[in-house]
MOPAC internal coordinates of N, CA, C and O (Angstrom, degrees):
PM7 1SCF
backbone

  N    0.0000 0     0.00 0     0.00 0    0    0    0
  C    1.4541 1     0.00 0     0.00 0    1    0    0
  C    1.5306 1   109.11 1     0.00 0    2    1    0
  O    1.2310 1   114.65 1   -40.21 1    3    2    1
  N    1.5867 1   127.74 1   139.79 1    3    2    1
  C    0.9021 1   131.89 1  -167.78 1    5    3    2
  C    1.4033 1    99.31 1   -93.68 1    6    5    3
  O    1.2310 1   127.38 1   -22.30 1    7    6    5
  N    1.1552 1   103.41 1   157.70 1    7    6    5
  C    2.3286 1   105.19 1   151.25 1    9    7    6
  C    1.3743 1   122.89 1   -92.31 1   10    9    7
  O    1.2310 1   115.47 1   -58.79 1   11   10    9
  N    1.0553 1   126.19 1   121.21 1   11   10    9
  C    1.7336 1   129.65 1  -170.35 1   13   11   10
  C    1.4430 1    84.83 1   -50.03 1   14   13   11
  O    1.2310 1   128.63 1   -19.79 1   15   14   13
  N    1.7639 1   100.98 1   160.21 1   15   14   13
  C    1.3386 1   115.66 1   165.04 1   17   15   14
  C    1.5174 1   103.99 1  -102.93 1   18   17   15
  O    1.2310 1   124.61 1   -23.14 1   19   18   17
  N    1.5916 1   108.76 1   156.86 1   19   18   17
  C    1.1178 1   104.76 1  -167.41 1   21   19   18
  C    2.0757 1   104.72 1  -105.08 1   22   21   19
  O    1.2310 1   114.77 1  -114.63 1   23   22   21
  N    1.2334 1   127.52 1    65.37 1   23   22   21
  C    1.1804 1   129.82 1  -150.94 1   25   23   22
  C    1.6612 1   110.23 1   -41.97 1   26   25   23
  O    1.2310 1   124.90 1   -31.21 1   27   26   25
  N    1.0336 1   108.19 1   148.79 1   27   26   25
  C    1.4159 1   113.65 1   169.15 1   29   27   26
  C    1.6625 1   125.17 1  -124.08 1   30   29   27
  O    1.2310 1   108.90 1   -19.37 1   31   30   29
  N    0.8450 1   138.39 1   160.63 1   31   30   29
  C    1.6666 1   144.46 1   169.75 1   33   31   30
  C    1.3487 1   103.68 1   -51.33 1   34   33   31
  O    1.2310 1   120.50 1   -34.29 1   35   34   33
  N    1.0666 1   116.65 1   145.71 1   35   34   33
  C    2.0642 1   114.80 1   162.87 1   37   35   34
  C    1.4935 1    77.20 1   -57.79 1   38   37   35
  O    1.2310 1   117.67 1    81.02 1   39   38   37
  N    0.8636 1   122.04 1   -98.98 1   39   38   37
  C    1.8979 1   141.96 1  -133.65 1   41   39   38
  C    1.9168 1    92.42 1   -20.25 1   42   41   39
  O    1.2310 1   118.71 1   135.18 1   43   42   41
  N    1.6389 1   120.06 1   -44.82 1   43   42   41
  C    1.2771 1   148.17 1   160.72 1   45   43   42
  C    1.6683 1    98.03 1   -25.26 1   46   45   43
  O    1.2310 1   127.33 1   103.35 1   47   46   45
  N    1.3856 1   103.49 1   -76.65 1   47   46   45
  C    1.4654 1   126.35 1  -177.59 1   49   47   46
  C    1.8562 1   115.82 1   -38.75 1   50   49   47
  O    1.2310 1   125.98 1   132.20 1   51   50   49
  N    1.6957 1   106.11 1   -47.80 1   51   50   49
  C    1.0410 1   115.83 1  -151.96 1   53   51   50
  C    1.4903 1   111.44 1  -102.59 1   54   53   51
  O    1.2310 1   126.57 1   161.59 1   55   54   53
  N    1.9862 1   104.96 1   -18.41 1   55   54   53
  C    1.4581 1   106.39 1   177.43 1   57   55   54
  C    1.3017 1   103.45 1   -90.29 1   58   57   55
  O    1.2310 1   109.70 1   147.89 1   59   58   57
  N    1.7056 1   136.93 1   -32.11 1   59   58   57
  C    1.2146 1   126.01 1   152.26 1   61   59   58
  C    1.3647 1   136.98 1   -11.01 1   62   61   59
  O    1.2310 1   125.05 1    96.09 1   63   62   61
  N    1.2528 1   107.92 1   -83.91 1   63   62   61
  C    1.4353 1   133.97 1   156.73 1   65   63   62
  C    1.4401 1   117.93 1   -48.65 1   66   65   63
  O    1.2310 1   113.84 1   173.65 1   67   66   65
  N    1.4027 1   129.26 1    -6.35 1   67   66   65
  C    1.3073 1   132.71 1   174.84 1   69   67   66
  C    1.3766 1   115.83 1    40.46 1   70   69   67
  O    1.2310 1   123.57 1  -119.52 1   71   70   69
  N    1.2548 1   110.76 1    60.48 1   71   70   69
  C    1.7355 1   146.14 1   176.33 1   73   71   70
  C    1.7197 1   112.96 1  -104.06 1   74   73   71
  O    1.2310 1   117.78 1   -65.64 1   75   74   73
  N    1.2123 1   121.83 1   114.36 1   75   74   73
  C    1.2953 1   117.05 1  -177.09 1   77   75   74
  C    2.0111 1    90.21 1   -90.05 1   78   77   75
  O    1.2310 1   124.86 1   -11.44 1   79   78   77
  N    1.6048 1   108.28 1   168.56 1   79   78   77
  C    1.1667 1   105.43 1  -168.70 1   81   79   78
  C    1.3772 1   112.97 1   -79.86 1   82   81   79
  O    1.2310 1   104.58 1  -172.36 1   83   82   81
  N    1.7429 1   146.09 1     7.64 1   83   82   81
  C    1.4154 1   162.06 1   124.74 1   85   83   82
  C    1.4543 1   107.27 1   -34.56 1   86   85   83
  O    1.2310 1   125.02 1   122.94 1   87   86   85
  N    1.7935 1   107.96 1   -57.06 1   87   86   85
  C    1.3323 1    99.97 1  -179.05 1   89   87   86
  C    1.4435 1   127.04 1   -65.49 1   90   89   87
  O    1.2310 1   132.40 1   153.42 1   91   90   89
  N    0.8636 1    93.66 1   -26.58 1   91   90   89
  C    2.0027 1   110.84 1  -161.40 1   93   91   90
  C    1.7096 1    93.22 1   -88.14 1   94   93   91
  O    1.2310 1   119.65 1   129.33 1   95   94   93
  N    1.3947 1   118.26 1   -50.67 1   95   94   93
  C    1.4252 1   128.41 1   156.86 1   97   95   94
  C    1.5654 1   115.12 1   -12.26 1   98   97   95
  O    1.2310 1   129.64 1    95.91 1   99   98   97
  N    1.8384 1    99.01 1   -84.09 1   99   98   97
  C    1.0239 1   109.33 1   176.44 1  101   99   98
  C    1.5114 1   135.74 1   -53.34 1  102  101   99
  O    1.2310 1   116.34 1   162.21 1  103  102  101
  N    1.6177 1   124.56 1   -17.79 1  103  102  101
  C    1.0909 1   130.24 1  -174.84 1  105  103  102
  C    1.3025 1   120.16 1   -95.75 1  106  105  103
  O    1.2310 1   132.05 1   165.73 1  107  106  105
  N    1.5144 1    94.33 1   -14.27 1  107  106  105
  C    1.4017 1    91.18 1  -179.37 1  109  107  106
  C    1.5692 1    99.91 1  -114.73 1  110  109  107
  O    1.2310 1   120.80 1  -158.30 1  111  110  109
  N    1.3419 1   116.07 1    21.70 1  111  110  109
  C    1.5001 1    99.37 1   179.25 1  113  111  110
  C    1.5977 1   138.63 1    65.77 1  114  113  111
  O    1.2310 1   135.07 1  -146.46 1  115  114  113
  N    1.3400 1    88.46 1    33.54 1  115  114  113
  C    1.4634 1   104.34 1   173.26 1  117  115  114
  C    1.5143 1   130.74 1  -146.42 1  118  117  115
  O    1.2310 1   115.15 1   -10.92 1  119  118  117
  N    1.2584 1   126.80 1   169.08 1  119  118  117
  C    1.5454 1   103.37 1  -170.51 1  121  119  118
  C    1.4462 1   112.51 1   -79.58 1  122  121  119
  O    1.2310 1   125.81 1   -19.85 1  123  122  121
  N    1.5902 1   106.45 1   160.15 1  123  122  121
  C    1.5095 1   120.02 1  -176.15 1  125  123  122
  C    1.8473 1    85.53 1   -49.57 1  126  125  123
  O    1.2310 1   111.03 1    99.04 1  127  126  125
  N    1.4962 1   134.48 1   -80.96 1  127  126  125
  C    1.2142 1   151.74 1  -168.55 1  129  127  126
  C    1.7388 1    96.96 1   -19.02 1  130  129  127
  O    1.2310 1   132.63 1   120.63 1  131  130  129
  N    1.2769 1    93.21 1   -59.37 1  131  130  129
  C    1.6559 1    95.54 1  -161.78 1  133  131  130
  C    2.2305 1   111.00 1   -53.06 1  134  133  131
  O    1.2310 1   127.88 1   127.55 1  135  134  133
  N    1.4473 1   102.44 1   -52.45 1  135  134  133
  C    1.6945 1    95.52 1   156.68 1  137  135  134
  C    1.0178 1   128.64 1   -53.83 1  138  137  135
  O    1.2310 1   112.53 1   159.04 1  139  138  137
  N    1.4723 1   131.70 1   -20.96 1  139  138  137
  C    1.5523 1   126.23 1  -174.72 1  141  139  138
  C    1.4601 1    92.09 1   -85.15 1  142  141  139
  O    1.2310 1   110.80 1   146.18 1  143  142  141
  N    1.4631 1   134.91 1   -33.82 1  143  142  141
  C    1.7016 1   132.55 1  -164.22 1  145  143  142
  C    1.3730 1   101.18 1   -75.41 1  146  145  143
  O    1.2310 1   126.22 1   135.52 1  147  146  145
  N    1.5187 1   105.64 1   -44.48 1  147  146  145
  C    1.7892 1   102.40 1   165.31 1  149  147  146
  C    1.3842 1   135.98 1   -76.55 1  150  149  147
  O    1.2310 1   121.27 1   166.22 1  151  150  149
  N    1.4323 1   115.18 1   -13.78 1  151  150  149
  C    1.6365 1   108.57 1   159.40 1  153  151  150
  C    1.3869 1   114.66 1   -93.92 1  154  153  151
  O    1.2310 1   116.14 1  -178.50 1  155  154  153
  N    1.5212 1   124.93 1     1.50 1  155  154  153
  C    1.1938 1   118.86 1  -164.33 1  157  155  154
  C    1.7350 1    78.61 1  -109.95 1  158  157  155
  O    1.2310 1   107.17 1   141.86 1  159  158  157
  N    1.2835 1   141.51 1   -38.14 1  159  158  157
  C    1.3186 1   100.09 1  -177.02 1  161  159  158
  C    1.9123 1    89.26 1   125.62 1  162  161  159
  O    1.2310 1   115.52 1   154.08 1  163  162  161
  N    1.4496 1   126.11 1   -25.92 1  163  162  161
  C    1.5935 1   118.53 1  -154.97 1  165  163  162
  C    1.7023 1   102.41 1  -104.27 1  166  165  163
  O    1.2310 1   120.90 1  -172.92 1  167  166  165
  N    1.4596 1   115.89 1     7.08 1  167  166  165
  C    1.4216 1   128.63 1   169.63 1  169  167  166
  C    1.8379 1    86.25 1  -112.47 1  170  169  167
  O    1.2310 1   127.94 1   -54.17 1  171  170  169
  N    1.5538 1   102.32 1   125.83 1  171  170  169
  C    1.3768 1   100.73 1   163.79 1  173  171  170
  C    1.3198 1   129.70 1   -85.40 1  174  173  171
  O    1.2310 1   118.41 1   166.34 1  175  174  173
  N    1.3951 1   120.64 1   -13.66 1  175  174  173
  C    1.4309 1   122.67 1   174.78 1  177  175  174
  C    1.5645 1   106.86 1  -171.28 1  178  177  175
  O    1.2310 1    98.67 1   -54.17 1  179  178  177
  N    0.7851 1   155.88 1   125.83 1  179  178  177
  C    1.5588 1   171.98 1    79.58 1  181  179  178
  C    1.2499 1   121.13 1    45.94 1  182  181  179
  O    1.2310 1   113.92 1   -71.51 1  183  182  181
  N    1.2086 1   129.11 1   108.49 1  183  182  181
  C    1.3130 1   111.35 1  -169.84 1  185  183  182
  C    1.5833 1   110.13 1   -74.98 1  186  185  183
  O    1.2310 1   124.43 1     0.89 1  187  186  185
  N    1.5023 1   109.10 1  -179.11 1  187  186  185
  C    1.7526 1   113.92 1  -168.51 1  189  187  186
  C    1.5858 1    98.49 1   -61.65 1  190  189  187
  O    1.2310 1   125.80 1   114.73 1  191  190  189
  N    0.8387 1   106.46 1   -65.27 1  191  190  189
  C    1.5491 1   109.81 1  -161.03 1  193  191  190
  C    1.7309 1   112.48 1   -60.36 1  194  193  191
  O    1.2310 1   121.40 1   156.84 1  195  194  193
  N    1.2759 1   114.92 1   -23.16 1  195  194  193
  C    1.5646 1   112.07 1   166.32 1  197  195  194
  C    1.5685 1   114.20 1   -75.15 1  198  197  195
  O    1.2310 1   117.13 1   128.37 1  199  198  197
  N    1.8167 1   123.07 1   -51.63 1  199  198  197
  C    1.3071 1   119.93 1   160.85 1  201  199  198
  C    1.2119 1   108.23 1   -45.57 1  202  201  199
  O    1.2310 1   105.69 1   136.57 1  203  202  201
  N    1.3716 1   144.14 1   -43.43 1  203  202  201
  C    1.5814 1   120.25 1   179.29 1  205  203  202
  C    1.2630 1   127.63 1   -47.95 1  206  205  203
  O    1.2310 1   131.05 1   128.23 1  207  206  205
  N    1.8048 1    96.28 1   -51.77 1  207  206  205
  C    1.3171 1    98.04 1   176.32 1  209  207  206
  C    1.5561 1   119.05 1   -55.14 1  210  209  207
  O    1.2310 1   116.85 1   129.78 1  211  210  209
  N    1.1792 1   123.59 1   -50.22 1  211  210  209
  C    1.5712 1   127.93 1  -161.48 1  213  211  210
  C    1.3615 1    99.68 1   -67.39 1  214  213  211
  O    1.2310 1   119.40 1   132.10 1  215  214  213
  N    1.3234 1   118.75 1   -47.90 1  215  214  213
  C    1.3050 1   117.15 1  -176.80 1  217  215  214
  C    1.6213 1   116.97 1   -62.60 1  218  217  215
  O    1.2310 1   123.10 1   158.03 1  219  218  217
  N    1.5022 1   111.67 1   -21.97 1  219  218  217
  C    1.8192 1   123.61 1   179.78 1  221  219  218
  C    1.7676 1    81.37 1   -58.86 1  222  221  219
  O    1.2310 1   123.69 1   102.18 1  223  222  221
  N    1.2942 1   110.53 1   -77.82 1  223  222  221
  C    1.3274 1   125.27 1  -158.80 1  225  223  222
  C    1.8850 1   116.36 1   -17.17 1  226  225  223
  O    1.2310 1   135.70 1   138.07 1  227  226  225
  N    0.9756 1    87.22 1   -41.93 1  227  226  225
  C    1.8693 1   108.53 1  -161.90 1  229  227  226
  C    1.8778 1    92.14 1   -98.91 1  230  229  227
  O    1.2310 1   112.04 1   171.79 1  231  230  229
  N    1.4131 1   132.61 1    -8.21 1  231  230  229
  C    0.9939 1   136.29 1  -156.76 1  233  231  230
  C    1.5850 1   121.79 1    23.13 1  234  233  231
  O    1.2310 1   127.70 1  -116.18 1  235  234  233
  N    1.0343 1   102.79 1    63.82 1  235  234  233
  C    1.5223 1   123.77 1   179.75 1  237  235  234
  C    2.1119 1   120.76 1  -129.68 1  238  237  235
  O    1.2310 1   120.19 1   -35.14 1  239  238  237
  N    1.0225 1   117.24 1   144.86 1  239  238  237
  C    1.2500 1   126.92 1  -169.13 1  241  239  238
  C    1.6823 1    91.85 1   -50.55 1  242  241  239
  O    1.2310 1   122.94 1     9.27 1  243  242  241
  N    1.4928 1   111.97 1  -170.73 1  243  242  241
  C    1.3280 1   117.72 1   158.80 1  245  243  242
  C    1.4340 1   115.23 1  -102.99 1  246  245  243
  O    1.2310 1   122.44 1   166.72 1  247  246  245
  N    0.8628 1   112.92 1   -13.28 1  247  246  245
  C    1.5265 1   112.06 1   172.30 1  249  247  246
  C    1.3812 1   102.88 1   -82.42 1  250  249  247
  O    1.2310 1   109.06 1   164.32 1  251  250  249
  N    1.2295 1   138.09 1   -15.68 1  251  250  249
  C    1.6529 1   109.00 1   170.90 1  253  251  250
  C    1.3145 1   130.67 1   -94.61 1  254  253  251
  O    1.2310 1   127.55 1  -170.09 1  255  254  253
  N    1.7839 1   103.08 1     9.91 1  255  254  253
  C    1.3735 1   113.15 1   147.44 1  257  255  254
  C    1.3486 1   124.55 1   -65.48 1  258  257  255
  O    1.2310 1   110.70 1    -9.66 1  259  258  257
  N    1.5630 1   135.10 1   170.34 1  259  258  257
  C    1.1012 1   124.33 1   165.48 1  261  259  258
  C    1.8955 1    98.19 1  -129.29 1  262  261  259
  O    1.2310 1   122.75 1   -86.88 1  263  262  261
  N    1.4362 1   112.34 1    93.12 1  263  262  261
  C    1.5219 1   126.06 1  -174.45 1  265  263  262
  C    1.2270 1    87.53 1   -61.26 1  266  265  263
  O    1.2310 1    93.19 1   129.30 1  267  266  265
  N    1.3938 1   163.59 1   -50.70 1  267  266  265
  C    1.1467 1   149.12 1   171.94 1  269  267  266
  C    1.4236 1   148.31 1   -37.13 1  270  269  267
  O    1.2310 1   131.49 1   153.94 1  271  270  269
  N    1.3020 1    95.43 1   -26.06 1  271  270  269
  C    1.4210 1   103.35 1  -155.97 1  273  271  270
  C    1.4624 1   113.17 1   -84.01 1  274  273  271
  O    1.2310 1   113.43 1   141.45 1  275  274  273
  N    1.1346 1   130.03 1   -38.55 1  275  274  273
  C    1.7448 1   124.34 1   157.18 1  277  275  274
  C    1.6329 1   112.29 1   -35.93 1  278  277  275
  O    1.2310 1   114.54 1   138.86 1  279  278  277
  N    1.3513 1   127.94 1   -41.14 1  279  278  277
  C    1.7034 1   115.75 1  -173.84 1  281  279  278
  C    1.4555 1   102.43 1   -95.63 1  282  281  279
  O    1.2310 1   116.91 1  -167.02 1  283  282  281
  N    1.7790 1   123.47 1    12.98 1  283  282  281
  C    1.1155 1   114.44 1   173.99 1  285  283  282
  C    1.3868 1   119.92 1  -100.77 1  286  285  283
  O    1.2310 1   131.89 1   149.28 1  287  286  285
  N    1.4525 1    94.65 1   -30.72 1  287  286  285
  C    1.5209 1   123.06 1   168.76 1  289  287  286
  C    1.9687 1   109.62 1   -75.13 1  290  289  287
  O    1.2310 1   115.49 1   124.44 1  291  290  289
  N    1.1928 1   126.16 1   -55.56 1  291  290  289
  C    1.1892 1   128.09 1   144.59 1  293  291  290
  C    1.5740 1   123.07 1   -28.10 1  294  293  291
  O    1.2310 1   107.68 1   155.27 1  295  294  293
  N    1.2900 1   140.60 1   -24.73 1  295  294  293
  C    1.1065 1   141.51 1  -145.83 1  297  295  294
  C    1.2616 1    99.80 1  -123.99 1  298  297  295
  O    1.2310 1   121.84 1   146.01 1  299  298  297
  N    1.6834 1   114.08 1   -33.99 1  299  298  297
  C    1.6787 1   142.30 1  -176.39 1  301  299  298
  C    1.7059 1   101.00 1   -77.84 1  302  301  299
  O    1.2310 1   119.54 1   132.66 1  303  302  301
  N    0.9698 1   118.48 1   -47.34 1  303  302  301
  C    1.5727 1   141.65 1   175.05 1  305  303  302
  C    1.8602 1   103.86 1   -49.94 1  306  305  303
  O    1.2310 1   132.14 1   107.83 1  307  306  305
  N    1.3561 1    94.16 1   -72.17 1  307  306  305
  C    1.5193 1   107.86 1  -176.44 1  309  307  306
  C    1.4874 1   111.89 1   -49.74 1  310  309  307
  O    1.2310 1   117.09 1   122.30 1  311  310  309
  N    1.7945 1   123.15 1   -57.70 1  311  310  309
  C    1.3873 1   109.84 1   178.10 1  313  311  310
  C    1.6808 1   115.83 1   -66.57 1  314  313  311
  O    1.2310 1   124.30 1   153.76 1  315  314  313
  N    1.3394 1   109.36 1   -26.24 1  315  314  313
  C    1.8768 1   103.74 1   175.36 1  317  315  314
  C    1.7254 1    97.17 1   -72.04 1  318  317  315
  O    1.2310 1   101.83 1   171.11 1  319  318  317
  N    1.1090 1   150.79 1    -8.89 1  319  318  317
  C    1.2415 1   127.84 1   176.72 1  321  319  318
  C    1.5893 1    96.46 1  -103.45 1  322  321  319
  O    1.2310 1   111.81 1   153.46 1  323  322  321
  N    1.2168 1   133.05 1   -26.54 1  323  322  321
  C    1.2984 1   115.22 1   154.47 1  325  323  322
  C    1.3163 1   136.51 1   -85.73 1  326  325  323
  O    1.2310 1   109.84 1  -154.52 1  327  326  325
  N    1.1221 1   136.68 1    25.48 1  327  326  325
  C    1.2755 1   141.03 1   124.63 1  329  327  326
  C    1.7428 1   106.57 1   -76.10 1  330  329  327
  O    1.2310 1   114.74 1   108.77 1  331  330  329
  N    0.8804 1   127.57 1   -71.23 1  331  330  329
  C    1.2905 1   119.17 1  -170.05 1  333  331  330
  C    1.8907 1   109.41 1   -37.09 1  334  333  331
  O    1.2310 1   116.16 1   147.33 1  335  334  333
  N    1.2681 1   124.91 1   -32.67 1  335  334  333
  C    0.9916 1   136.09 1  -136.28 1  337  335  334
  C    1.8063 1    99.02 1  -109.33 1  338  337  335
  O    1.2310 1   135.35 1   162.68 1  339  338  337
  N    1.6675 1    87.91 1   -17.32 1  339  338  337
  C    1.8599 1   101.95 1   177.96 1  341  339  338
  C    1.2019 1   121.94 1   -63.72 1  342  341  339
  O    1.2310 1   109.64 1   -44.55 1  343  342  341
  N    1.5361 1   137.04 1   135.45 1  343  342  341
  C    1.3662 1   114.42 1   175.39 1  345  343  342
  C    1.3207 1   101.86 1   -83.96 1  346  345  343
  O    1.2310 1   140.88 1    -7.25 1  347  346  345
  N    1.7592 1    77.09 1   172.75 1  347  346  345
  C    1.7067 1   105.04 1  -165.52 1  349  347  346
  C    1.5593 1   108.03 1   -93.42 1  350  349  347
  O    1.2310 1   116.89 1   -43.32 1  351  350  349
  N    1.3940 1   123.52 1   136.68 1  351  350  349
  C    2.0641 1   117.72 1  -166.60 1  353  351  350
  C    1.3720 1    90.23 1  -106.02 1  354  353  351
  O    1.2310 1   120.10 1   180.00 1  355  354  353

């Protein structure tokens, strides 16, 4: 029997480790831009070979990232500013 992983956010991943997104960028071989599209949510998923890298970095599986969680949080963001943003009848 396995133990669930308990997934976390990169951003999770990267403030841990006290990695600014240049550093974490750079180590894993990818652009500064490309981590900000994945914690912000505006890259929908990562291809294999970039999650490897990021995930090498932190020496952690890929599953105990959560590649999702910026466009979920992004997505959570968007309907609270549209309600707020609704008029009032």
């Amino acid at each position: 029997m396995t133990t669930p992983i308990d997934k976390r956010p990169l951003w999770y991943w990267r403030a841990t480790r006290r990695l600014s997104k240049t550093a974490l960028a750079e180590a894993a071989g990818v652009s500064r831009m490309t981590i900000s599209k994945i914690e912000s949510g505006r890259r929908e998923s990562p291809d294999l070979k970039t999650m490897r890298a990021i995930a090498g970095v932190f020496g952690v599986g890929l599953d105990a990232i959560d590649w999702e969680a910026g466009k979920r949080e992004r997505d959570e963001r968007d309907e609270r500013d549209a309600k707020t943003l609704a008029p009032v009848a």
